[in-house]
VOLO-747344 format. One record per residue (C-alpha): residue in three letters; residue number from 1; x negated, y, z. Coordinates in steps of 0.05 Angstrom, whole numbers. Layout:
N
> ALA:NUM:X:Y:Z
...
This chain:
622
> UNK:1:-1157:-538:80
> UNK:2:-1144:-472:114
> UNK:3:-1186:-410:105
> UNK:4:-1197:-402:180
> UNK:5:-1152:-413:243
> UNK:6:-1177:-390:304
> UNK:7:-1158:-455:345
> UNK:8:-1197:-498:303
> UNK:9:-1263:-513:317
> UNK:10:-1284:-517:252
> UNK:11:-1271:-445:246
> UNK:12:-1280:-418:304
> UNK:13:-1323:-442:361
> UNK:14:-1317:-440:423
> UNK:15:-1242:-426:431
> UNK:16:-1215:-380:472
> UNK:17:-1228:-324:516
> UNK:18:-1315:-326:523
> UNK:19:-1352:-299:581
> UNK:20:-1404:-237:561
> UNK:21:-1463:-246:515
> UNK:22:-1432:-320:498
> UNK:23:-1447:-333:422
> UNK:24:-1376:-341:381
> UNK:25:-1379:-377:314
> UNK:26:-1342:-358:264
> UNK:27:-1329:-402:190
> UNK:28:-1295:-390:127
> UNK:29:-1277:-444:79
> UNK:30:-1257:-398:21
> UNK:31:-1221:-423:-52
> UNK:32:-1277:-414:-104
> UNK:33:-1223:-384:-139
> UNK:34:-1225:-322:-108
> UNK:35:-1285:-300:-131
> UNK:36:-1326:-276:-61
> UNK:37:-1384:-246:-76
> UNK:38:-1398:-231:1
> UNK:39:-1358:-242:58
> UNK:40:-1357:-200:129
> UNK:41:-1338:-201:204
> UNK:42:-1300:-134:227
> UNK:43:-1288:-125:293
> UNK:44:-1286:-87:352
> UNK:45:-1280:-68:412
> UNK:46:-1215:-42:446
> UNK:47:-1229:25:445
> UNK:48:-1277:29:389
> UNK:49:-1281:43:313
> UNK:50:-1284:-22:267
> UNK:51:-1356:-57:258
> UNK:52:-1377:-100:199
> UNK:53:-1418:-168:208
> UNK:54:-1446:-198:142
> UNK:55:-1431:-271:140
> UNK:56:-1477:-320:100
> UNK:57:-1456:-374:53
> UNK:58:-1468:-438:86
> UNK:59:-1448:-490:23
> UNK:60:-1392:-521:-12
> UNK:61:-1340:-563:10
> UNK:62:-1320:-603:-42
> UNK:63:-1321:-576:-113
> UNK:64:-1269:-519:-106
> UNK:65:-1279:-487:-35
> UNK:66:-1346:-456:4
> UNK:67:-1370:-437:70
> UNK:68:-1382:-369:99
> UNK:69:-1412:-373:169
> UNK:70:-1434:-331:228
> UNK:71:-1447:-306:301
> UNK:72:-1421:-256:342
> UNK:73:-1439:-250:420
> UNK:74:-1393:-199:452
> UNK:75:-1445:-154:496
> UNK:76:-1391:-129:557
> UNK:77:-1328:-152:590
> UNK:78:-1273:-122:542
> UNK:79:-1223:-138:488
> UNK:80:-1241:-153:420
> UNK:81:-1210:-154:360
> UNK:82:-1228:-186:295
> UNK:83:-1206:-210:216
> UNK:84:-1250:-215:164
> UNK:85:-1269:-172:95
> UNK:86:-1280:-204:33
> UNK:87:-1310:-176:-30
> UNK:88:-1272:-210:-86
> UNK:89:-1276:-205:-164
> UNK:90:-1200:-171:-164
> UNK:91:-1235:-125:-102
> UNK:92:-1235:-110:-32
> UNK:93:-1184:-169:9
> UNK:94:-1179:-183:78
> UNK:95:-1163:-249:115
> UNK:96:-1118:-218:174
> UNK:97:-1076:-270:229
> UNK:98:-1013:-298:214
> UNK:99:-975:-354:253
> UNK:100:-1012:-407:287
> UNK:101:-1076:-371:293
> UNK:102:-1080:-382:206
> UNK:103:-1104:-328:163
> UNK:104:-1068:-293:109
> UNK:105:-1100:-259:49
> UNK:106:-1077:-184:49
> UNK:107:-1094:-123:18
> UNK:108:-1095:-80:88
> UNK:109:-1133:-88:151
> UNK:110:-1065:-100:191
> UNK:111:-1056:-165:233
> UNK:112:-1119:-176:276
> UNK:113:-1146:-242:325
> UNK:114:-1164:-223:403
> UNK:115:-1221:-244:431
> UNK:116:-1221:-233:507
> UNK:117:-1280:-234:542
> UNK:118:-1287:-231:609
> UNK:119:-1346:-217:662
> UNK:120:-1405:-277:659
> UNK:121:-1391:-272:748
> UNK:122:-1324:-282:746
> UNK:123:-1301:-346:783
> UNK:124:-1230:-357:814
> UNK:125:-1219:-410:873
> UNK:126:-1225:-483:865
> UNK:127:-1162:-499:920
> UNK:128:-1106:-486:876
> UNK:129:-1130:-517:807
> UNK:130:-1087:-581:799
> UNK:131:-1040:-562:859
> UNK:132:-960:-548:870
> UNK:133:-938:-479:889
> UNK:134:-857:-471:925
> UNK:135:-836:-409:938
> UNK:136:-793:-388:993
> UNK:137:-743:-336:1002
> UNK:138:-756:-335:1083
> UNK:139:-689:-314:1101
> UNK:140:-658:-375:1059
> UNK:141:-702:-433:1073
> UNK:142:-695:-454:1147
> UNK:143:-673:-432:1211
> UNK:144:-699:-457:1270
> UNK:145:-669:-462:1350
> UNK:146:-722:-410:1372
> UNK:147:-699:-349:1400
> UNK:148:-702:-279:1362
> UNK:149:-728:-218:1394
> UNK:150:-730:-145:1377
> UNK:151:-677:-152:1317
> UNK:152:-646:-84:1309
> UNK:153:-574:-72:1316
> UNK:154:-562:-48:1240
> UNK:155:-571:-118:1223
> UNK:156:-516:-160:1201
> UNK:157:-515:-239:1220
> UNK:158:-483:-292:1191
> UNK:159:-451:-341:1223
> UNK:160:-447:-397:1172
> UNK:161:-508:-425:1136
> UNK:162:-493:-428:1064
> UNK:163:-439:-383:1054
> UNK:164:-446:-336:995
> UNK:165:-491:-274:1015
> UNK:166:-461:-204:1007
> UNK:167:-465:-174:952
> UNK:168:-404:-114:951
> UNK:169:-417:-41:972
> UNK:170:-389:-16:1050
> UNK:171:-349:32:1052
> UNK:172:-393:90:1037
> UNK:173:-405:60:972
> UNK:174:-474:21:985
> UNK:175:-508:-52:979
> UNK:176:-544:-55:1033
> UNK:177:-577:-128:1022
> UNK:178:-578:-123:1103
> UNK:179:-544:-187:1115
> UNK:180:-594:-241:1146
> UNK:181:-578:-325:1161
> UNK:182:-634:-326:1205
> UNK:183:-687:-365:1164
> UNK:184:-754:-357:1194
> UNK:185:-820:-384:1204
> UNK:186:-817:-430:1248
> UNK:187:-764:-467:1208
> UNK:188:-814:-470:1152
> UNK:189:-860:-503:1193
> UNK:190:-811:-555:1208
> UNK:191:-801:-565:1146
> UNK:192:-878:-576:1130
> UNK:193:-872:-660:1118
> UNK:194:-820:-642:1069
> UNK:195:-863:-598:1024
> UNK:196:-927:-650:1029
> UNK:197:-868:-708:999
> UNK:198:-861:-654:943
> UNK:199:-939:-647:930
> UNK:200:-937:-582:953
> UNK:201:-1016:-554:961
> UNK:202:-987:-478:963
> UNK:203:-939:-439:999
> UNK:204:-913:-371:963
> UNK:205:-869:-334:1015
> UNK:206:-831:-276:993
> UNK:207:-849:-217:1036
> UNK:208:-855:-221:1108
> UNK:209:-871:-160:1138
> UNK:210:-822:-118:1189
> UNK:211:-761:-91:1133
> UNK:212:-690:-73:1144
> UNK:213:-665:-109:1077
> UNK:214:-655:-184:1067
> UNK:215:-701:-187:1011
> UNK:216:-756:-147:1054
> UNK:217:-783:-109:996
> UNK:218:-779:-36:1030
> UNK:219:-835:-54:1079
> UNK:220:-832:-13:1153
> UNK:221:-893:-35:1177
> UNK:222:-944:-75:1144
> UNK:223:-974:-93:1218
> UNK:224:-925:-136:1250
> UNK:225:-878:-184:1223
> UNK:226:-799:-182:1208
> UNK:227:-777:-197:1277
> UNK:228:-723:-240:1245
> UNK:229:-768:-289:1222
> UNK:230:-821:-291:1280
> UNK:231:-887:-261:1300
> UNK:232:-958:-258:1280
> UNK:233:-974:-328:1320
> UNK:234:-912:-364:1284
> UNK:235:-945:-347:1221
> UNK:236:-1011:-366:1253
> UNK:237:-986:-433:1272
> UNK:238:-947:-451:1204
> UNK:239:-1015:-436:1160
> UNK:240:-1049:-484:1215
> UNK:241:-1004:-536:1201
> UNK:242:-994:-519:1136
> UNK:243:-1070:-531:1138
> UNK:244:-1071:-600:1166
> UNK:245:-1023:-635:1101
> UNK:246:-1067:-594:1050
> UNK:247:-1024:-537:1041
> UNK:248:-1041:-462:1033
> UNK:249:-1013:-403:1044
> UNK:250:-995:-344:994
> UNK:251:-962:-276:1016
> UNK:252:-929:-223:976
> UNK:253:-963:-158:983
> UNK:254:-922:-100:960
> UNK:255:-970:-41:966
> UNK:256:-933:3:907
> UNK:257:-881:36:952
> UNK:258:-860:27:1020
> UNK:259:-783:30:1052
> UNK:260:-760:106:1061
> UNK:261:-741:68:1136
> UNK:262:-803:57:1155
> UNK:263:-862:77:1203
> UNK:264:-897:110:1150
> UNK:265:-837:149:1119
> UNK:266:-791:148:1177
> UNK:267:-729:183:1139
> UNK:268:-672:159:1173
> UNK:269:-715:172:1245
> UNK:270:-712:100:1265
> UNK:271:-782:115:1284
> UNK:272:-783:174:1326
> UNK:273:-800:237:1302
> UNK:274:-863:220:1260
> UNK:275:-865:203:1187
> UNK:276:-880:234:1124
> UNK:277:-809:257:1115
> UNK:278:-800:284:1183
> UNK:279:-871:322:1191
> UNK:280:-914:347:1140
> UNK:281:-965:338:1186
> UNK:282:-966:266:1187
> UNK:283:-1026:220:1175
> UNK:284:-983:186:1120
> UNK:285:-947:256:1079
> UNK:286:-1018:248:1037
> UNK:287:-996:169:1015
> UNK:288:-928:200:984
> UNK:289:-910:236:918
> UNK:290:-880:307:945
> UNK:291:-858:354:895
> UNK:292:-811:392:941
> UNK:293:-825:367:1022
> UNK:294:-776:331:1047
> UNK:295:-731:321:995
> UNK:296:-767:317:931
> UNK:297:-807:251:933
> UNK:298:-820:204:882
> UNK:299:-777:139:888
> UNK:300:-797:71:853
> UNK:301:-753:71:791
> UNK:302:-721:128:817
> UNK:303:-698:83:882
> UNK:304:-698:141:939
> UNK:305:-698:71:987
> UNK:306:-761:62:960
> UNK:307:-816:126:962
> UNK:308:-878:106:917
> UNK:309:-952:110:948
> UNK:310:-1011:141:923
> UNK:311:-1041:72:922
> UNK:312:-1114:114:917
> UNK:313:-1108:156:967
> UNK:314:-1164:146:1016
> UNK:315:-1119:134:1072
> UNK:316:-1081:85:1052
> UNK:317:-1136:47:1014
> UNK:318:-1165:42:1077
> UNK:319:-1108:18:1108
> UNK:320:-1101:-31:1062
> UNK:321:-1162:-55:1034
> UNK:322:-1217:-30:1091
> UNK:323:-1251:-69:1144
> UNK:324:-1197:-97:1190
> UNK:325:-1148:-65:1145
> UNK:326:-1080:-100:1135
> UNK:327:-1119:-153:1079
> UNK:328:-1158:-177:1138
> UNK:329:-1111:-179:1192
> UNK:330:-1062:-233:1158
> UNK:331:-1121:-266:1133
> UNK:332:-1143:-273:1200
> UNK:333:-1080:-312:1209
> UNK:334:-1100:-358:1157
> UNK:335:-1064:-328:1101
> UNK:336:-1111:-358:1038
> UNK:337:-1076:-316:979
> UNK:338:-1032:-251:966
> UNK:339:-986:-252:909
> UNK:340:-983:-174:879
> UNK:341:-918:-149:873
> UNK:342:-908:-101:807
> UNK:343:-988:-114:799
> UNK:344:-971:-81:724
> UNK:345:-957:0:769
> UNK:346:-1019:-13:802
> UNK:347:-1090:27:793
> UNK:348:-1139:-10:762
> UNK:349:-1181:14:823
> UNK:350:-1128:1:869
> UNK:351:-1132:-71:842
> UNK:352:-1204:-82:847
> UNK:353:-1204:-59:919
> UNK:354:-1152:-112:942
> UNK:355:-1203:-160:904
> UNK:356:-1263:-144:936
> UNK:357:-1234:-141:1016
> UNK:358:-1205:-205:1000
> UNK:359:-1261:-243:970
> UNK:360:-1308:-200:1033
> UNK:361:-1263:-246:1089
> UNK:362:-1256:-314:1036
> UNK:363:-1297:-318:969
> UNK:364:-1236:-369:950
> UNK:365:-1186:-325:972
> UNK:366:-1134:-317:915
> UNK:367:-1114:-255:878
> UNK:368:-1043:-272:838
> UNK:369:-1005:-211:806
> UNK:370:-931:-205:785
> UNK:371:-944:-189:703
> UNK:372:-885:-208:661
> UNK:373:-913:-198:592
> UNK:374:-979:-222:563
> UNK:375:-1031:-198:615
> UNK:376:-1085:-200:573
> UNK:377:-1068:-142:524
> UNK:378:-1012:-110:561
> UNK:379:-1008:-26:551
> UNK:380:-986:2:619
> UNK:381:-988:72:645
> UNK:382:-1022:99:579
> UNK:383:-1078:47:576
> UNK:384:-1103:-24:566
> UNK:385:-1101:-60:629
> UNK:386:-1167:-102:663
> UNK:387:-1128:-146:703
> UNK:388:-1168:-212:678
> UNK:389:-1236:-192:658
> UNK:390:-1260:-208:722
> UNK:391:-1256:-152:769
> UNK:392:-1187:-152:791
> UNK:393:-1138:-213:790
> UNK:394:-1151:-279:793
> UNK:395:-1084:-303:755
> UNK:396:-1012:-275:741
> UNK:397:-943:-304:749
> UNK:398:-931:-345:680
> UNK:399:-866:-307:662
> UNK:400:-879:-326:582
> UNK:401:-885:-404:595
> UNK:402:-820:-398:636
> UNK:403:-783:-363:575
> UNK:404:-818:-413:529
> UNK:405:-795:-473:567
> UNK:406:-723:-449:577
> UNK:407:-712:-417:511
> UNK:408:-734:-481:483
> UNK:409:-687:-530:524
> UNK:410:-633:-477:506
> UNK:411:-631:-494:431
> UNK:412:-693:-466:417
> UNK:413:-749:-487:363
> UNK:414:-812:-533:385
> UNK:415:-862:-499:347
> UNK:416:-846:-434:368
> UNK:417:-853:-472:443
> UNK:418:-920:-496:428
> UNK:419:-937:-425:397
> UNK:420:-928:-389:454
> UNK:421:-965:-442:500
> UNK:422:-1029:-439:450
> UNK:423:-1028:-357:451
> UNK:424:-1034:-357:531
> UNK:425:-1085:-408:519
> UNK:426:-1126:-370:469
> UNK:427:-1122:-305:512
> UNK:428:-1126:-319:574
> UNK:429:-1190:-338:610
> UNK:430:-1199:-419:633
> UNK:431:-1213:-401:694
> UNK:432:-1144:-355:701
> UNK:433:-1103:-409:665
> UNK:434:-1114:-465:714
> UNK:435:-1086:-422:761
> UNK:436:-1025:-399:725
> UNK:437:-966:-398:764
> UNK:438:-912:-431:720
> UNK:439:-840:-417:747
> UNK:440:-772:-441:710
> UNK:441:-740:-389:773
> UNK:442:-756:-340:820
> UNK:443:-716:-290:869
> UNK:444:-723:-239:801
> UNK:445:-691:-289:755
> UNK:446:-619:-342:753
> UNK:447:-625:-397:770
> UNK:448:-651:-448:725
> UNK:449:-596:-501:734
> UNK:450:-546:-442:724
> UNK:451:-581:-415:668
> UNK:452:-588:-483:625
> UNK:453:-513:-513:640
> UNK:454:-489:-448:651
> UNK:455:-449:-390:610
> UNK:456:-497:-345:584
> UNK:457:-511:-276:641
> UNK:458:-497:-231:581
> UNK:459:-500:-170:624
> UNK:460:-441:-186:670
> UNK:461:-429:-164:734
> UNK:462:-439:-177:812
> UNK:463:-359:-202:814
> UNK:464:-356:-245:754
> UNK:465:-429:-276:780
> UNK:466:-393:-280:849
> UNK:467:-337:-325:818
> UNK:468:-387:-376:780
> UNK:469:-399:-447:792
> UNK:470:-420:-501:742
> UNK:471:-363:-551:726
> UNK:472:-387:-616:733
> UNK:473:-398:-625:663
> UNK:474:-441:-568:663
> UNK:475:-483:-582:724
> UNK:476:-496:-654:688
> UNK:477:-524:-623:632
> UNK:478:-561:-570:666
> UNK:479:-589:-619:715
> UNK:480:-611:-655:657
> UNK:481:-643:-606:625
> UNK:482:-676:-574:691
> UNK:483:-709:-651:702
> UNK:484:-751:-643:628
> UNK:485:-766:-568:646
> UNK:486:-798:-601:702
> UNK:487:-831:-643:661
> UNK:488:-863:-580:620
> UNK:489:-877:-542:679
> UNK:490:-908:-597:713
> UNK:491:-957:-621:658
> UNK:492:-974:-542:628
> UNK:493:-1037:-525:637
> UNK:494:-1029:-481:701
> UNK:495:-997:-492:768
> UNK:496:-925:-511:771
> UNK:497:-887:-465:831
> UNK:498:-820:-496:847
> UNK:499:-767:-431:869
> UNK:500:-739:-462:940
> UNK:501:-673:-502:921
> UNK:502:-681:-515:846
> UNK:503:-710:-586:867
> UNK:504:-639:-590:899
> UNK:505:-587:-562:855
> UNK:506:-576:-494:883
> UNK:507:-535:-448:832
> UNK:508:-536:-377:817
> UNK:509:-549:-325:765
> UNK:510:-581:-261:793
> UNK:511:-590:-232:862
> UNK:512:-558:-241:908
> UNK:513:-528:-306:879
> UNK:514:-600:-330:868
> UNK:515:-619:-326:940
> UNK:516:-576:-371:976
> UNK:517:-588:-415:1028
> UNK:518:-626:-487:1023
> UNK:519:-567:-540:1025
> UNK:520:-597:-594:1075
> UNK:521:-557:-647:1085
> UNK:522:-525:-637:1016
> UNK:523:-586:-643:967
> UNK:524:-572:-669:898
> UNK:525:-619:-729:920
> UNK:526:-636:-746:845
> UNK:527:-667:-684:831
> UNK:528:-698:-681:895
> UNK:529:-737:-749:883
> UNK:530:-756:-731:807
> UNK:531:-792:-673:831
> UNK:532:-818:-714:886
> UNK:533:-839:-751:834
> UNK:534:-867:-696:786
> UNK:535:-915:-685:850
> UNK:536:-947:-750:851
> UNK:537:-962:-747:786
> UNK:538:-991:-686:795
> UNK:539:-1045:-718:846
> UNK:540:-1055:-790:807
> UNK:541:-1087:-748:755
> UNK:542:-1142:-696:754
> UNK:543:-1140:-676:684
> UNK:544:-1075:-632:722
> UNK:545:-1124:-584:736
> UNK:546:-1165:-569:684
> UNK:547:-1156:-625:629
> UNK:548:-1152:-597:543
> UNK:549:-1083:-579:519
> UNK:550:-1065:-618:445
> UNK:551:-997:-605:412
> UNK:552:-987:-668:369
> UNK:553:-913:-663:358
> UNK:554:-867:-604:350
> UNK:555:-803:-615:305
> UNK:556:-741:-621:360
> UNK:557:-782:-658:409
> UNK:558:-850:-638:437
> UNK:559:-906:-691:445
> UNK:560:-968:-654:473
> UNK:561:-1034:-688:515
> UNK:562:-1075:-662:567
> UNK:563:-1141:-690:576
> UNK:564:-1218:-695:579
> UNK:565:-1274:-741:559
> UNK:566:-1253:-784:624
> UNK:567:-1181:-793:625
> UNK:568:-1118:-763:588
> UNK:569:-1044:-760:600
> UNK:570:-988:-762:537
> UNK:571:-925:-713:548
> UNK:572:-873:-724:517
> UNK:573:-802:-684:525
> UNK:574:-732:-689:470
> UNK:575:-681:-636:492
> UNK:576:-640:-654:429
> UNK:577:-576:-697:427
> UNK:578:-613:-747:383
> UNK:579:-660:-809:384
> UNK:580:-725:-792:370
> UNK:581:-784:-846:339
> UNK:582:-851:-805:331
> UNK:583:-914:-833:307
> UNK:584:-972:-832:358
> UNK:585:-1049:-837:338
> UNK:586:-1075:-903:360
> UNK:587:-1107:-882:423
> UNK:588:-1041:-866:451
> UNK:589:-1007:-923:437
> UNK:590:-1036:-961:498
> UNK:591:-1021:-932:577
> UNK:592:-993:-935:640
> UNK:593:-929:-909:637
> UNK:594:-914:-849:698
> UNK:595:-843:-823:684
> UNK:596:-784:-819:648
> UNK:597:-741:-866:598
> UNK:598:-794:-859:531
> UNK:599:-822:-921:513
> UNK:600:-878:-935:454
> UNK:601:-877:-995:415
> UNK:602:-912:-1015:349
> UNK:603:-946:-947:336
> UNK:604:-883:-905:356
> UNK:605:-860:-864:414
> UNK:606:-781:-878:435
> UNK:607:-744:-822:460
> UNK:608:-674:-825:478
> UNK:609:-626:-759:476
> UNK:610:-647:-715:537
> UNK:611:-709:-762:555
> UNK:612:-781:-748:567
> UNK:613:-838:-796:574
> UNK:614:-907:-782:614
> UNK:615:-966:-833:600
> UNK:616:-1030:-836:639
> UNK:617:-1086:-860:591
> UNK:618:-1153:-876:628
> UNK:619:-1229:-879:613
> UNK:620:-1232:-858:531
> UNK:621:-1247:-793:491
> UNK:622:-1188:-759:490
C-alpha cells in the first residue's frame, strides 16, 4: 500500500480543487516500522507561514501498517499547499509529493501538494460543457460574392485563393502581414451546415474588429468591424444563424495593447489629427505608457506596432467594460463568449471587470483566457495569479493537454501523458475543466499534421518554412497520427476546439504558413469524415461533458474511461508501431463499439499499430 496519494480516495477525499469551507480528508497508512509517535498536517496558504494540524490514529491495517486521519476545511478562495510531518523514533520526517500525486519520505519540507480552492459562488455556463469549439482565422475561412466597402487602399488583395500568404519584408525592410484573400463573415455563415456536420456547438473567431494587419491583432477601433470581413449586422446575422443549428459565438478580445494605426493612437495620421501620439490632449494619451510624448511609449514586447494600454485606467475601463461599453455592444449582436488574448499581462482587476459586464448582459456568458502554462499556480508580473478562483475567468486555452497529446504521439511516454492530464485535473476547478479548450493547433502554433509527419521546426526560418511540404509518406503518417490526437482531444475531459483546416489536411509550421486558406473542393475527405465522426460521438454521449476521468492503461498505449454512475465510455489510443493486447476489467469487456479498428475479445483489448478504439458502455457503475 502507499503512504498517501492525493488521487486516491482512500487518502485523500474529495479530489481535487474544493470550493471554500468544504471539509478535505486527509489519511495516512504509515509502515509500523517507522516508529510514529504522532503524525501532522502542515499547510498553508499561498502567502502565509506553514500551519500544523494534529492527525489522530484511526487503527491498523493489517499487522504491519496504521492509519492517521483528519480534516481540513479551507476558510477563503486561495491556494493551498500541504505534506505532512511525522514524529518518528529516528526523528522529525516528512511525507512530501513525488510523481503521481505519491508521497516520499524526506528529511526536508521540500516538495508540497496544491490544493486550489475556489469561491463557494463560482459557476461557469452550462452551453459549452460537452460541446465542439472550431476556430477560424476570418481572413482564411471563406469568402463570399458580397461586395466590400470602405477597404483602405494600403491593403493588398489577392487574387488567388490558396496561394501561399506573404511572408518576406518590402522593400523598406518590413512584414507587413497586410495581405488579405477576402474571407469574411458572410462566408462563415455560408458555411454554417458545414460546422453543425462537424458537431460544432461553438464558434472561436480570431479577432474581428477594424485592423490594418491580416491577423487583426493591432485593433483600430474596437467599435466597428474590419470592413474586409463585413459589418456589425453580418456578424448580427451569422450569430442568428449560428443560433438556429445550436452554435455559439466566441470573439477574441485583445484589450492589452491596441495598433499604433489606430483611432486611439493615430501615429501614422490615418485618423486625422487626433490620437494619443498626435495630441497630448487626447481623451486616449491617459490609456498609453508615455515616458517621453510622442516617441517614448511602451510597445507590447517591445513591438512599436503595438503601444500597450493602461488596462486600469478609468477611461478605458469604461470603454471597455462600462454600461454600453464595447462588452455590451457585440454582445448585443449576440456574441455569447470572448476569448482573452494574453489574459496572463492582464490586471487581476482588469480581469474581474470584463467578468462582471459580461455576466451583467448574460449570466452564461463565457469568460475564456489565452494561459499557456498551468493557470492555476502560474507567477506573472511579480505575483500569484486569481484567474480561476472564481472572480475572473471562467476557463483557459488547454495549451498543456495539446503538448501532452502531441509530445506523446511524437515518441513520447504514456505515463508521463496520463501525468500531465491527472495534474490539470487535480488543479483545476470541475467547473473550469469541462470547459477547457483543448487544441492540437491554433494561429500561435504549426500545424498539427505538419508537426507530427513533419521535420522537426528546430528554430528555422520564414524561407526554409516557405519551402516545406509533407512528402506523401509523411502526410500518411502525420494524418495518421492527427486522427488518434483527435481521438484524445475529443474524449479529454474539456472541450475539443478544432483550428479551421486541420479536419482537412492543411500544412504549415508557424505564421504565416499556419494561416492559409481553407482548401474547398480539395479536402482530404477521410479526415474530414473522422472528425465528422469524432462529433457525433461527442453528442451520443453525455458523460462528454462532465463524466470521471480513469487512466487504466499507460505503457505505449493509453486506455483511459470517462464516466459516471449512468453510463461510461472506454478510450483507447496505440501510437506505437506494434500490436497491442491489454487486459480490461470485466465491466469493460462488454459495449457498443463507436470508432476506430480496436476490438476486445476474451478479456483483452486488440489494438493494431496506429489504432484507437472508443466504446460506449451504458447503464452500470462506472
Amino acid at each position: 500500500m502507499l503512504m498517501f496519494c492525493s488521487r486516491d480516495s482512500r487518502y485523500r477525499s474529495p479530489f481535487g480543487a474544493v470550493a471554500a469551507h468544504t471539509p478535505v480528508h486527509f489519511r495516512l497508512c504509515l509502515p509500523r516500522s517507522l516508529g510514529c509517535r504522532g503524525a501532522f498536517l502542515v499547510r498553508r496558504a499561498d502567502s502565509g507561514l506553514p500551519q500544523y494540524d494534529g492527525m489522530f490514529w484511526a487503527g491498523m491495517e493489517g499487522d504491519d501498517r496504521e492509519w492517521w486521519e483528519c480534516h481540513f476545511a479551507p476558510d477563503a478562495a486561495d491556494l493551498y499547499w500541504y505534506a505532512f510531518a511525522l514524529e518518528t523514533d529516528g526523528g522529525r520526517r516528512y511525507l512530501c509529493r513525488t510523481r503521481g500525486g505519491q508521497a516520499r519520505l524526506s528529511d526536508t519540507l521540500d516538495e508540497w501538494w496544491q490544493l486550489t480552492c475556489y469561491e463557494d459562488t463560482f459557476a461557469t455556463p452550462d452551453w459549452l460543457a460537452g460541446g465542439v469549439m472550431y476556430q477560424i482565422f476570418p481572413d482564411r475561412f471563406c469568402k463570399s460574392e458580397k461586395k466590400k466597402a470602405n477597404v483602405p487602399s494600403d491593403r493588398v488583395l489577392r487574387d488567388v485563393w490558396g496561394e501561399q500568404p506573404h511572408w518576406q519584408p518590402d522593400a523598406a525592410g518590413v512584414v507587413r502581414n497586410n495581405d488579405f484573400f477576402g474571407g469574411d463573415l458572410a462566408g462563415i455563415t455560408e458555411k454554417l451546415g458545414y460546422l453543425q456536420r462537424l458537431g460544432v456547438t461553438c464558434l472561436y473567431l480570431n479577432p474581428i474588429f477594424e485592423s490594418h494587419s491580416n491577423h487583426r491583432y493591432d485593433t483600430a477601433d474596437y467599435s466597428r468591424i474590419d470592413p474586409m470581413l463585413g459589418t456589425a449586422d453580418d456578424l448580427k446575422t451569422l450569430t442568428e444563424e449560428a443560433k438556429r443549428r445550436g452554435i455559439r459565438v466566441m470573439l477574441d478580445g485583445v484589450f492589452s495593447h491596441t495598433g499604433a494605426d489606430s483611432i486611439y493612437f493615430n501615429k501614422y495620421g490615418r485618423y486625422g489629427e487626433g490620437g494619443a501620439f498626435r495630441d497630448p490632449a487626447s481623451p486616449y494619451a491617459a490609456w498609453y505608457h508615455f515616458s517621453r510624448w510622442p516617441d517614448g511609449y511602451a510597445g507590447w514586447w517591445g513591438f512599436e506596432t503595438l503601444p500597450e494600454v493602461e488596462e486600469l485606467n478609468p477611461a478605458f475601463l469604461e470603454y471597455i467594460t462600462g454600461d454600453g461599453g464595447i462588452l455590451h455592444q457585440w454582445m448585443a449582436c449576440g456574441v455569447s463568449a470572448w476569448r482573452l488574448d494574453v489574459a496572463d499581462e492582464l490586471p487581476d482587476g482588469f480581469l474581474e471587470a470584463l467578468r462582471t459586464s459580461v455576466k451583467q448582459v448574460d449570466p452564461e456568458g463565457m469568460m475564456l483566457g489565452e494561459v499557456w502554462e498551468d493557470a492555476s499556480n502560474k507567477h506573472s508580473y511579480g505575483h500569484r495569479r486569481r484567474y480561476l478562483l472564481g472572480r475572473q475567468l471562467d476557463s483557459v486555452m488547454n495549451y498543456p493537454f495539446r503538448g501532452a497529446i502531441l509530445d506523446y504521439l511524437r515518441g513520447g511516454r504514456a505515463d508521463d501523458f496520463v501525468e500531465c492530464v491527472m495534474t490539470v485535473l487535480e488543479n483545476y476547478p470541475p467547473q473550469v475543466v469541462r470547459l477547457l479548450m483543448n487544441s492540437l493547433g491554433t494561429h500561435d502554433t504549426e500545424r498539427a499534421i505538419t508537426l507530427l509527419g513533419g521535420e522537426p521546426l528546430g528554430g528555422r526560418g520564414r524561407r526554409w518554412q516557405s519551402e516545406q511540404r509533407l512528402s506523401p509518406e509523411q502526410y500518411e503518417r502525420g494524418k495518421r497520427l492527427l486522427m488518434l490526437g483527435g481521438v484524445l482531444q475529443y474524449a479529454l475531459p474539456g472541450v475539443p476546439c478544432l483550428y479551421y483546416g486541420d479536419e482537412a489536411g492543411l500544412q504549415g509550421y508557424r505564421d504565416p504558413f499556419n494561416r492559409g486558406c481553407y482548401p474547398w473542393g480539395r479536402e482530404d475527405a477521410e479526415l474530414v469524415a473522422w472528425f465528422e465522426r469524432l462529433g457525433q460521438c461527442r453528442r451520443e454521449c453525455d458523460v462528454f461533458a462532465e463524466g470521471a476521468f480513469w487512466p487504466l492503461y499507460a505503457d505505449g498505449a493509453v486506455v483511459f474511461t470517462r464516466g459516471d454512475e449512468e453510463s461510461g465510455v472506454l478510450c483507447a489510443v496505440n501510437p506505437t508501431n506494434e500490436a497491442r493486447a491489454i487486459p480490461l476489467p470485466d465491466a469493460w469487456c462488454n459495449g457498443e463499439k463507436m470508432l476506430g479498428s480496436g476490438t476486445v475479445s476474451n478479456g483483452l483489448l486488440h489494438l493494431p499499430p496506429l489504432s484507437s478504439y472508443l466504446q460506449k458502455t451504458p447503464a452500470k457503475k462506472v
